[in-house]
C-alpha positions in Angstrom: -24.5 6.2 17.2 -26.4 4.4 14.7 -29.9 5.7 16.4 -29.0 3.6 19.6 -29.6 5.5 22.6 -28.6 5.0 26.1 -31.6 3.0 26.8 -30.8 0.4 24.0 -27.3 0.4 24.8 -27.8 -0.3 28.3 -30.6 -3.2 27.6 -27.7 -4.9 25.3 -25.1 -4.5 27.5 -27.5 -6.5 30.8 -28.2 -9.1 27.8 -24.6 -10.1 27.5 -23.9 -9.8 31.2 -27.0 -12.7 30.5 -25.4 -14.3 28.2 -21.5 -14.7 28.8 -22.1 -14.4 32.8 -20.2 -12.0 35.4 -16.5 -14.4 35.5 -16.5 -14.9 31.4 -17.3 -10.7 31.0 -14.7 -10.0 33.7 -12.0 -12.6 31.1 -13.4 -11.0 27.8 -12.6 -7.1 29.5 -9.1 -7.8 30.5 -8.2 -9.7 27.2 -9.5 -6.6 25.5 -7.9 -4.1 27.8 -4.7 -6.0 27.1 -4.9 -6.2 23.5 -5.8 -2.5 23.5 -2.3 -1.4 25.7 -0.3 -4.0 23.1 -1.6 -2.1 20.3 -0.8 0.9 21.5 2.8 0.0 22.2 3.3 -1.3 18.9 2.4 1.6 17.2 4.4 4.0 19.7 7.5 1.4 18.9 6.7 2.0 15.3 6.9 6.1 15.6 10.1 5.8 17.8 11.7 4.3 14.9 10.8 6.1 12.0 12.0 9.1 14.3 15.3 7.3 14.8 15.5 6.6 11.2 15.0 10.2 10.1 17.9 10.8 12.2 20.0 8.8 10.8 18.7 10.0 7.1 19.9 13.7 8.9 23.2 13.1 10.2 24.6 11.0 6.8 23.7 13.4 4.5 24.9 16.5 7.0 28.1 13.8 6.8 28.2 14.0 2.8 27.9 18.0 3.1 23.8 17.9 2.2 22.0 21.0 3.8 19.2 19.3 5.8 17.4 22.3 7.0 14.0 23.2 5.6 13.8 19.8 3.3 11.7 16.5 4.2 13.6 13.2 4.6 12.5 12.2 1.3 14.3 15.1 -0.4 17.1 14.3 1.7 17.2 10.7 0.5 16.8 12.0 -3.2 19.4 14.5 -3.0 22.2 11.4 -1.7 20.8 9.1 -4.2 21.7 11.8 -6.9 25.6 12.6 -5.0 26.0 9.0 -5.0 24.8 8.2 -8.5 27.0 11.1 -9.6 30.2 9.7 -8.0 29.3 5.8 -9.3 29.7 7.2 -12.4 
């Protein structure tokens, strides 16, 4: 860890305990701890949806008569862009 050892960590660690004081540290954890837990929801929020998305992507084109299985959702999308595009025409 960058050549700091226990020892050094531990001497930097009781220098801000000097520094910001027990009460400000105690603030500064929970802040972090929350920002931590929101960041983690945010990104679990973010994988929910693409799921629910590529669900979607699956049940239109299994509506339009596409064969899903075995194909990413980006072949899927290609393959109805092409049906459509064929039928615009």
């Amino acid at each position: 860890m960058f050549g700091i050892g226990w020892p050094e960590l531990l001497i930097i660690l009781f220098i801000i305990l000097l520094i910001f004081g027990g009460s400000r540290l105690k603030g500064l954890a929970k802040g972090l701890g929350e920002s931590i837990r929101e960041f983690k929801k945010a990104s679990s929020e973010e994988s929910e949806k693409k799921e629910d998305d590529e669900k979607a992507v699956i049940e239109a084109a299994k509506k339009m008569g596409i064969k899903t299985e075995g194909k990413t959702s980006a072949q899927i999308l290609k393959e109805m862009n092409e049906m459509l595009g064929d039928k615009k025409a």
